[in-house]
C-alpha positions as CSV (number, residue, x, y, z in Angstrom):
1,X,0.0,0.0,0.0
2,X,1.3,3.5,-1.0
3,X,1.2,6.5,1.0
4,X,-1.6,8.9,-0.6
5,X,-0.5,12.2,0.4
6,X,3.1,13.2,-0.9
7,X,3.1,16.9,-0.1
8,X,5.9,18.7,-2.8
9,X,6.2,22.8,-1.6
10,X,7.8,24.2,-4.7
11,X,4.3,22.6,-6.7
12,X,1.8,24.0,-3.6
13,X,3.3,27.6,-3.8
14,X,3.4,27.6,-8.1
15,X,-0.5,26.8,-8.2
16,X,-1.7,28.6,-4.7
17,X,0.8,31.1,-3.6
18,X,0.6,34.5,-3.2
19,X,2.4,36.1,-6.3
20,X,-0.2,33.3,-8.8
21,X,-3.3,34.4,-7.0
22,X,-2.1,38.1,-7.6
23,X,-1.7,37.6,-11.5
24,X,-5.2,37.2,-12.2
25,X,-8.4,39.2,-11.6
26,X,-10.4,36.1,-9.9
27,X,-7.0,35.2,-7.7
28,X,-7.4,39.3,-6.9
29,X,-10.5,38.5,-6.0
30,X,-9.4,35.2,-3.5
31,X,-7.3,37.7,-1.5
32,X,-9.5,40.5,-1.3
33,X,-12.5,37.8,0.5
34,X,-9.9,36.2,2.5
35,X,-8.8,40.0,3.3
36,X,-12.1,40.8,4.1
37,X,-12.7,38.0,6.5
38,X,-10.1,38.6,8.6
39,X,-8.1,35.3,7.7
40,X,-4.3,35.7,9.3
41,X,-2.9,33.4,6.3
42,X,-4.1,34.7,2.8
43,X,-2.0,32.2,0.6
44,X,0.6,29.1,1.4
């Protein structure tokens, strides 16, 4: 049996970090809500 969950950084921060979510309008949009409510960690 294989592990299922084989976490790799460098791919987590490419799709969900901060500077992707700021390059398009709907990832603007992600921080702004997340802003909004008061969330202490926007992005990974």
């Amino acid at each position: 049996m294989s592990v299922t969950l084989k976490p790799n950084n460098r791919k987590k921060k490419k799709t969900h970090g901060f500077l992707v979510r700021m390059k398009s309008e709907g990832g603007r949009k992600v921080i702004k809500r997340r802003r909004a409510k008061g969330k202490k960690k926007l992005t990974v």
